[in-house]
N, C-alpha and C positions, 0 to 999 in steps of 0.2 A: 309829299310828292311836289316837283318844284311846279309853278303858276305855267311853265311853257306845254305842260302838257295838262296838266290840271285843268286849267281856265278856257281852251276851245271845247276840250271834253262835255264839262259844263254848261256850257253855247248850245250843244246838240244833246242835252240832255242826260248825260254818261256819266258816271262818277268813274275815278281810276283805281278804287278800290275794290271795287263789284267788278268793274272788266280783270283786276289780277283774280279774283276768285273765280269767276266765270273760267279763265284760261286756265287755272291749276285744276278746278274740275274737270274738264275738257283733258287735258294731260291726265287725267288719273283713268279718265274713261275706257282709255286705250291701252292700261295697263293695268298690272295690279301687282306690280314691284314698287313700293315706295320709295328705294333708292332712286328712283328715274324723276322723282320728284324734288329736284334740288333746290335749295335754300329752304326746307322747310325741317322744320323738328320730328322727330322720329313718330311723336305722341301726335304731331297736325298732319303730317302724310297719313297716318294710318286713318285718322277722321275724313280726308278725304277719299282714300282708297274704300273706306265703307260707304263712304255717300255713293260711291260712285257705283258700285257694285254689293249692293242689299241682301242678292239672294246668293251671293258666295258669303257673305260676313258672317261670322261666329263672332260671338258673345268673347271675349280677351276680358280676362279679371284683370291681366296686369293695366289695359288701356283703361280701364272702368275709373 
């Protein structure tokens, strides 16, 4: 990520990669369509759609 948003982040303590994980969890919370999760791989949506919701998630062999 380029230094303009990197390096104040930084300042106040934030990385910009933890605040995009934070936000696609946060997106996943409120759903649990992966399609709704854009730019991500089919196999990392669905990791987030289980983080996000534990006690709907089944066990997937083919995710395993």
């Amino acid at each position: 990520m380029g230094q303009t948003i990197s390096k104040p982040l930084r300042a106040h303590g934030h990385q910009a990669g933890r605040l995009r994980v934070d936000r696609i969890l946060n997106e996943a919370q409120h759903t649990d369509d992966p399609l709704h999760l854009f730019g991500l791989s089919p196999r990392t949506a669905m990791k987030y759609i289980h983080a996000a919701h534990p006690h709907r998630s089944q066990s997937d062999p083919i995710m395993s």
